[in-house]
TIBA-560588 format. One record per residue (C-alpha): x, y, z; residue number from 1. Coordinates in Angstrom, 1 decimal. Layout:
BEGIN
X	Y	Z	NUM
...
END
This chain:
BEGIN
42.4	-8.0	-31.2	1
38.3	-7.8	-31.4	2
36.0	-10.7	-32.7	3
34.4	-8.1	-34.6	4
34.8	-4.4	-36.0	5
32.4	-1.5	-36.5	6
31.7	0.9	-39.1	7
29.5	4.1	-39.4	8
29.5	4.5	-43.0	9
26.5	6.8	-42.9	10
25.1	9.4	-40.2	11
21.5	10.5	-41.0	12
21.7	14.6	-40.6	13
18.3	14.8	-39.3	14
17.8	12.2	-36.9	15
20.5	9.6	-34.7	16
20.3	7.3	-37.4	17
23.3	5.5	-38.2	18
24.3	3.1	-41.5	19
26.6	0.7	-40.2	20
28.8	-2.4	-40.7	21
29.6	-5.2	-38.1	22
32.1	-7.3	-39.8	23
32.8	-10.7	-37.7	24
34.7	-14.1	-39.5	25
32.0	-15.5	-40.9	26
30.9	-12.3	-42.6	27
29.0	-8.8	-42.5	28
25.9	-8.1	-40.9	29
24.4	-4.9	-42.4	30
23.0	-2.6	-39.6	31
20.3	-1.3	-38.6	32
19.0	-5.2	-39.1	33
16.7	-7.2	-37.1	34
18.0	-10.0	-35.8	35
15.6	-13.2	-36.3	36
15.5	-15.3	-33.2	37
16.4	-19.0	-33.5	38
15.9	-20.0	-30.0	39
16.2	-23.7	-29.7	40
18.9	-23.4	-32.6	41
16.3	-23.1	-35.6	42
13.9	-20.0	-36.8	43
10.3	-21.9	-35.9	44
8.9	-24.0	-39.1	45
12.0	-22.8	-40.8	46
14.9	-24.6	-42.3	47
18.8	-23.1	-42.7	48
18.2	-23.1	-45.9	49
14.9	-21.4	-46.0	50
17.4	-18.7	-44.1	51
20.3	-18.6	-46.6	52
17.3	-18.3	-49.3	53
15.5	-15.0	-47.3	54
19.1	-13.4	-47.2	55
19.2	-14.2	-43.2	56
22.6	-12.1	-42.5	57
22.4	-13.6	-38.6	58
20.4	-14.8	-35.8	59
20.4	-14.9	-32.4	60
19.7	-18.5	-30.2	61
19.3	-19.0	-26.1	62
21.8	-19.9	-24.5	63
19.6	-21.4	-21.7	64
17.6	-23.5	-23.9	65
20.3	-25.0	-25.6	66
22.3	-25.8	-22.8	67
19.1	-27.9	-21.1	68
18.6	-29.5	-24.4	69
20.5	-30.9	-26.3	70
23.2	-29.8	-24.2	71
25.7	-27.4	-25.4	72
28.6	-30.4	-24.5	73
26.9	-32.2	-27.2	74
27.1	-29.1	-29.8	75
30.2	-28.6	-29.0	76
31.2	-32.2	-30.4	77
29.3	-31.3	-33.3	78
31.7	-28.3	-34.1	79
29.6	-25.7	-32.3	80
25.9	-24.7	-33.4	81
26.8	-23.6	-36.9	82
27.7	-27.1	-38.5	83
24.8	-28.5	-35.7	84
22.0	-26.2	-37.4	85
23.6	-25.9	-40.9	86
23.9	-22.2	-40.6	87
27.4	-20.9	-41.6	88
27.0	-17.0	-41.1	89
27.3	-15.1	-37.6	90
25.2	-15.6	-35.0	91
24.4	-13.8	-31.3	92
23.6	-15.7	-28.1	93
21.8	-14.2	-25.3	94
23.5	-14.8	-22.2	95
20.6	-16.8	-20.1	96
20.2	-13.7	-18.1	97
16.7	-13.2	-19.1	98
15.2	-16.4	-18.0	99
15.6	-14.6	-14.3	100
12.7	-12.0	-16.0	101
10.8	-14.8	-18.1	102
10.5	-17.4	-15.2	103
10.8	-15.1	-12.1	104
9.3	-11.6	-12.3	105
7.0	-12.2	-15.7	106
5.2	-14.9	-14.1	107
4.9	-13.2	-11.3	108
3.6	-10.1	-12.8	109
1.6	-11.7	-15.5	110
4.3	-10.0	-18.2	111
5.8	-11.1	-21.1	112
8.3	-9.9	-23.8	113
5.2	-9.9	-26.7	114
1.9	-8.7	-26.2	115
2.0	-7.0	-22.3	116
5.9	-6.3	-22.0	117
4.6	-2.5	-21.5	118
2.3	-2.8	-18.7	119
0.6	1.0	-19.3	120
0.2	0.3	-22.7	121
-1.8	-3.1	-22.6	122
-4.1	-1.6	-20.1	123
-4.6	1.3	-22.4	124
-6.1	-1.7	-24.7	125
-9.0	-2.4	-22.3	126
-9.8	1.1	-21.3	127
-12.6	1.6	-23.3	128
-14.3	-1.6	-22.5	129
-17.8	-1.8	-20.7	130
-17.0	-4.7	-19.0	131
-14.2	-5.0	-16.8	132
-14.2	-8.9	-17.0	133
-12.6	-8.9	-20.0	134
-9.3	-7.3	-18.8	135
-6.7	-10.5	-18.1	136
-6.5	-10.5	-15.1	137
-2.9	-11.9	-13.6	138
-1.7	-15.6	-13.4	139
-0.2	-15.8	-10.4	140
2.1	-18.2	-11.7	141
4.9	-19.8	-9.3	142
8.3	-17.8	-9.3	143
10.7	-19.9	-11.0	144
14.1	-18.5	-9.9	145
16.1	-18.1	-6.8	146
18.6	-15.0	-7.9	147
22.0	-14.4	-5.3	148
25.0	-12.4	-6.0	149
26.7	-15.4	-7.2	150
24.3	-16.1	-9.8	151
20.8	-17.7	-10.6	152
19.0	-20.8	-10.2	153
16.1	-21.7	-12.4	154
13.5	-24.1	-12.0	155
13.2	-26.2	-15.4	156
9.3	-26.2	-16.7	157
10.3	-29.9	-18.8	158
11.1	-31.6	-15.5	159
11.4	-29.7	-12.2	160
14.6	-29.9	-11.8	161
16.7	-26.6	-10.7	162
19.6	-25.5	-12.6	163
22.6	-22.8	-11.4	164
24.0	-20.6	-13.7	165
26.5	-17.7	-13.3	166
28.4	-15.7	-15.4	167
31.7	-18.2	-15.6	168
29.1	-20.8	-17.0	169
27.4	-18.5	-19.1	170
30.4	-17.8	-20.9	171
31.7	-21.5	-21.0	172
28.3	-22.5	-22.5	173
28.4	-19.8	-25.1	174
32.0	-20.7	-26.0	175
30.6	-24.3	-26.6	176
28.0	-23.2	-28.7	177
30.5	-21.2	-30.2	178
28.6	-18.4	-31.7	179
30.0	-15.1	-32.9	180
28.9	-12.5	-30.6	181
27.7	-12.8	-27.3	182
26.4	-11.3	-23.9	183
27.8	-10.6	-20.8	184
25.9	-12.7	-18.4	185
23.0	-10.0	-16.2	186
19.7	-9.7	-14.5	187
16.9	-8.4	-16.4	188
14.5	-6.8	-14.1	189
10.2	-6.4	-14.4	190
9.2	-3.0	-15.3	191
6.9	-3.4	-11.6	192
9.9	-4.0	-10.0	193
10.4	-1.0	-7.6	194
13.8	1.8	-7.4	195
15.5	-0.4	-4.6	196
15.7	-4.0	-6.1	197
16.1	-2.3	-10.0	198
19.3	-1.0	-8.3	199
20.4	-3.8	-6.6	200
19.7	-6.2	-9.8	201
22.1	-3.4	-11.6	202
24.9	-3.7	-9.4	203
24.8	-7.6	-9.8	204
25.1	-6.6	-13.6	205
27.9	-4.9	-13.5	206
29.8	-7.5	-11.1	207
28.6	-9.9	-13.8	208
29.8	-8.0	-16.3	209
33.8	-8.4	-14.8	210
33.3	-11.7	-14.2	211
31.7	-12.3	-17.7	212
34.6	-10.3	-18.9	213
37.4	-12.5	-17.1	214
36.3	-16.1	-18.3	215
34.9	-15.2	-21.4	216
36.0	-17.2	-25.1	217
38.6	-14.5	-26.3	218
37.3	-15.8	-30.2	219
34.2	-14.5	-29.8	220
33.0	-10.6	-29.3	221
31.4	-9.6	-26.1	222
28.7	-7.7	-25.3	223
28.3	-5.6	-21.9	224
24.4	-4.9	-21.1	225
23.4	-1.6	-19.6	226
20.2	-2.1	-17.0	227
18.8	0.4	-14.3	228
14.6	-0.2	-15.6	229
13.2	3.0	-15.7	230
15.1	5.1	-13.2	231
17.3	8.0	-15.0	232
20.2	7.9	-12.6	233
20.1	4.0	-12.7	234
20.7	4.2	-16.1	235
23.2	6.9	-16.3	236
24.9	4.8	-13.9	237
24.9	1.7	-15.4	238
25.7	3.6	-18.8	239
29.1	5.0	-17.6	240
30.1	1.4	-15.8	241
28.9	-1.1	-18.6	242
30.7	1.3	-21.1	243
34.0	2.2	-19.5	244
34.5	-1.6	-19.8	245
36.3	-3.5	-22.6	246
33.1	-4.9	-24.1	247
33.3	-5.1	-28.5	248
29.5	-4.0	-28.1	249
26.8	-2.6	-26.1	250
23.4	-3.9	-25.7	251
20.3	-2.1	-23.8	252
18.4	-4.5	-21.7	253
16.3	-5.1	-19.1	254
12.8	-3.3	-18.3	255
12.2	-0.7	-20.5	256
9.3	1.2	-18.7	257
5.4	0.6	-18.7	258
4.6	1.8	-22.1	259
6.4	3.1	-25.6	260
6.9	6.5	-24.5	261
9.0	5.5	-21.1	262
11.1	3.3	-23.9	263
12.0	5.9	-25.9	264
12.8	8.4	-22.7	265
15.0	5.4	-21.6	266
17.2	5.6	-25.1	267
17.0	9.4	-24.8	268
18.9	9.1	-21.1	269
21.1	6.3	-22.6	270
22.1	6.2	-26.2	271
23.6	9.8	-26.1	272
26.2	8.7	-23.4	273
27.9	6.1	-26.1	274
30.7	6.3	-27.9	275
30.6	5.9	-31.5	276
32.7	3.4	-32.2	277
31.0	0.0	-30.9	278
27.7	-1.4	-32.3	279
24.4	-1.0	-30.0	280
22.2	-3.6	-29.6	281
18.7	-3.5	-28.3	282
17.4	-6.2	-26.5	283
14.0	-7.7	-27.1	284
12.6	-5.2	-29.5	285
10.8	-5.4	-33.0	286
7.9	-4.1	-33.9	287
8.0	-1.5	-36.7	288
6.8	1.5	-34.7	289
9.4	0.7	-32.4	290
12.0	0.0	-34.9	291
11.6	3.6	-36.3	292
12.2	5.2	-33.3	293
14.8	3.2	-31.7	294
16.6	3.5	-35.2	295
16.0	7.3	-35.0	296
17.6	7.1	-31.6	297
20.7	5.3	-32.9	298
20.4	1.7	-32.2	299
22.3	-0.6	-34.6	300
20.7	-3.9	-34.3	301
17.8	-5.4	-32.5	302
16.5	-9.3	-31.5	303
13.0	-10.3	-31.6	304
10.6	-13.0	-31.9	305
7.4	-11.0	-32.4	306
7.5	-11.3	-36.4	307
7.9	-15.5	-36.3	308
5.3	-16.2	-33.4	309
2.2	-13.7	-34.5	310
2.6	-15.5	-37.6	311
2.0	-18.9	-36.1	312
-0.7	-17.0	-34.7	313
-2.3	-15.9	-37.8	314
-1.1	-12.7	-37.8	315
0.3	-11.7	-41.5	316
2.4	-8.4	-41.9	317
1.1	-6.1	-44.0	318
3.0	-2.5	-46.0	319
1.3	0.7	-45.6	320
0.6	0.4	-49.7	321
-1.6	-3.0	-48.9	322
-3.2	-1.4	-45.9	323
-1.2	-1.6	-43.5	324
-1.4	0.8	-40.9	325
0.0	1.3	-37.2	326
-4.1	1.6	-35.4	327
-3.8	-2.4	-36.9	328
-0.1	-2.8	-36.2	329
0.6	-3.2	-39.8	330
-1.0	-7.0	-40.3	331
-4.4	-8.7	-40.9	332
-5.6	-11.8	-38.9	333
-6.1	-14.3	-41.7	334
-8.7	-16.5	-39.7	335
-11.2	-13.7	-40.0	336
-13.8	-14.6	-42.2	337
-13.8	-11.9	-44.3	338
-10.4	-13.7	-46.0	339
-12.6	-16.6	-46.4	340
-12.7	-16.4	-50.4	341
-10.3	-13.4	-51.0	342
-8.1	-14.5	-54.1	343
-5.3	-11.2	-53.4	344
-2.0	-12.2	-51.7	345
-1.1	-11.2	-48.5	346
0.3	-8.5	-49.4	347
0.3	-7.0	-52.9	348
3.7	-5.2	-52.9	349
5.5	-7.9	-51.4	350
7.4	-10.8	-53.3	351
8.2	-13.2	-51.0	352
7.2	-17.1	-52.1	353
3.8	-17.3	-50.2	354
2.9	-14.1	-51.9	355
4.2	-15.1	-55.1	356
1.9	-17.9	-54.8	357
-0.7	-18.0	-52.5	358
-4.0	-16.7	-51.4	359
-5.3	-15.4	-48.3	360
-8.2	-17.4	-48.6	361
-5.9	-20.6	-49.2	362
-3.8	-19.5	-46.3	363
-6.7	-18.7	-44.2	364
-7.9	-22.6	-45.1	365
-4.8	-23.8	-44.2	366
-4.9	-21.9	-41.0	367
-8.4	-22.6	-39.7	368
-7.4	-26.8	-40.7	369
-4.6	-26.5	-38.8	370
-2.1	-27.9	-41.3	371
1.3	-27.1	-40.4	372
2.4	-25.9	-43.9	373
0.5	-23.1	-42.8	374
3.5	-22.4	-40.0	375
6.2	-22.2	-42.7	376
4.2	-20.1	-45.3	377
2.8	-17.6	-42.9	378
6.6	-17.4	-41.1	379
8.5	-17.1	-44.4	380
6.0	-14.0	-45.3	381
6.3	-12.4	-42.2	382
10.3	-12.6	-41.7	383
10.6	-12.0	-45.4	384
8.5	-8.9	-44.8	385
10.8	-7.7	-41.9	386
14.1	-8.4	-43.7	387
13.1	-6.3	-46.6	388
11.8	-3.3	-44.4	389
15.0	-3.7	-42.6	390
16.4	-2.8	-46.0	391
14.1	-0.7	-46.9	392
15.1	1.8	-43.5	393
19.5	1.1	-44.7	394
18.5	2.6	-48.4	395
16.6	5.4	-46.6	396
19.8	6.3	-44.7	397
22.3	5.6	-47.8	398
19.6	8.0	-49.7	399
19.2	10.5	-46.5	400
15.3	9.8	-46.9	401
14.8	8.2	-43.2	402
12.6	10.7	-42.0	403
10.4	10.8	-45.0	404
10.2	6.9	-44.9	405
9.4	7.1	-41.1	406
6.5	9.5	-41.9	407
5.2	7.6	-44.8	408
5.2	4.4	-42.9	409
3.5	5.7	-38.8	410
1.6	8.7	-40.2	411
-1.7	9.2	-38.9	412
-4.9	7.6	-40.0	413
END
């Protein structure tokens, strides 16, 4: 019997859009949703019950992390990492597959999962610009992983140390933490990484995938995770041997292309080759543009961290009714001066507590003095903001008013 079930309770007639349910034993999780990322075991400057009071129907923590420090032994004596973070609804772990990207290949290739994770399109930024010094130029930053077809050893960045994992110890370290759903162990590959090693990281998936199949914790659902970067037949290939397996779920992982539009050709060679019945997950994804048409495409439910960290950042998000826009990715910076003695909220049609209460220019003071109630007000605004577009884009589909949402929210300025 599955962990988990899956329902389509809605199919949007125009697009692939899909109204779902995920029902696991510690309750629903409405889809399409957002999953907000609590790496280390906590949302950044947020408390559990700052995420019971935002309506926080999951999150999703690393299973790497966590098993460095504390130690997932020691969470496991705690009664897993619900009763150790105080957070009694479901809850995703990542596999630890992605460190082999974040401290291999990313470092490497001077990519990362916010900001430059489509190569082509972070050029595209600096195209215009007189001076060529001001394109980043690559850190040539030490590759932290040694990656074999029995698994991955990572260099730690606390203490130097190197640490194995495979896909038996994935799954024993997820059962620890004992989370709800979770992901077959895999490599995820750099969008420069070229036909020949893409394919060869793929077919390591997939004999991951058995293996994660084999020793995984039969109490919690399983995710397989199709690969193959940006190669058609990869993917089609990867698509038919993650999904013929016995997995409660599918995710979409690994490089995605070098800009937006090889993302979206990516779902377009992969999504249509699912079956219905099991949710799809999309790895690594959040921003609103992306969102719409990943949603569009038929993905259920995606993880991200791009909503908690540009707000530590200074980056607030902002509806199309308060100015927001997609040329300025939907948010202000609120240390530019022009906030300086602006009395509005954030945003006007948004009623989360900093905007109930708050001012940009007393945020923007509280930003520029670096006090760190600044990290909570500006994160709880920001995820708020997400949660409620989230349910914004689950009404459109209940009211079969997706597309006109989609074009209300990325039409052209």
């Amino acid at each position: 019997m599955s962990a988990i079930s899956f329902e389509i309770l809605r199919q949007d007639k125009e697009t692939h859009a899909r109204l779902g349910l995920i029902k696991t034993r510690r309750g629903d999780i409405e889809t399409p949703y957002l999953v907000p990322v609590a790496t280390m075991g906590s949302v950044r400057a947020l408390g559990s019950d700052d995420l019971h009071s935002l309506g926080v129907q999951c999150t999703l923590a690393n299973t790497y992390h966590l098993h460095l420090n504390p130690g997932d032994e020691l969470i496991a004596r705690f009664g897993g990492l619900h009763r150790f973070m105080g957070f009694d609804r479901p809850m995703f772990t990542d596999s630890g597959g992605f460190q082999a990207f974040s401290l291999g290949f990313a470092r490497e290739h001077n990519i990362s999962k916010i900001g430059n994770i489509f190569p082509q399109d972070y050029r595209k930024k600096y195209d215009d610009r007189e001076d060529e010094k001001e394109m980043p130029k690559a850190a040539n930053k030490e590759n932290l992983t040694k990656i074999t077809d029995e698994g991955i050893s990572f260099k730690s960045l606390s203490d130097g140390a190197w640490h194995f994992l495979n896909a038996e110890k994935s799954m024993k370290i997820q059962s620890n933490l004992g989370t709800d759903i979770i992901m077959a162990f895999d490599e995820c590959t750099s969008p420069l990484s070229d036909y020949d090693y893409t394919k060869k990281a793929m077919q390591r998936t997939h004999n991951w995938a058995e293996e994660s199949i084999r020793y995984h914790d039969k109490n919690q659902a399983l995710y397989g995770i199709i690969q193959g970067g940006w190669f058609d037949d990869l993917r089609k290939e990867s698509t038919q041997a993650i999904t013929e397996k016995p997995f409660d779920g599918i995710a979409i992982g690994g490089s995605l292309g070098n800009s937006k539009q090889d993302m979206h050709q990516v779902l377009d060679w992969t999504v249509p080759r699912l079956d219905d019945d099991r949710p799809r997950h999309l790895l690594g994804i959040g921003e609103i543009d992306d969102i719409f048409e990943c949603v569009a495409r038929g993905i259920d439910t995606f993880d991200c961290v791009s909503p908690t960290r540009i707000a530590r950042r200074g980056s607030l998000l902002l509806s199309p009714q308060a100015g927001g826009s997609q040329e300025n990715k939907f948010h202000i910076n609120i240390k530019n001066l022009q906030f300086k003695e602006d009395c509005r909220p954030i945003d006007t049609n948004c009623s989360c507590s900093t905007c109930r209460t708050y001012s940009r220019a007393y945020l923007r003071h509280l930003y520029v003095s670096r006090e760190l109630s600044y990290f909570r007000l500006a994160t709880l605004h920001n995820l708020h903001f997400m949660l409620r577009f989230m349910e914004e884009i689950r009404e459109s589909l209940r009211t079969g008013t997706f597309a006109q949402m989609k074009d209300k929210w990325l039409k052209e300025i």
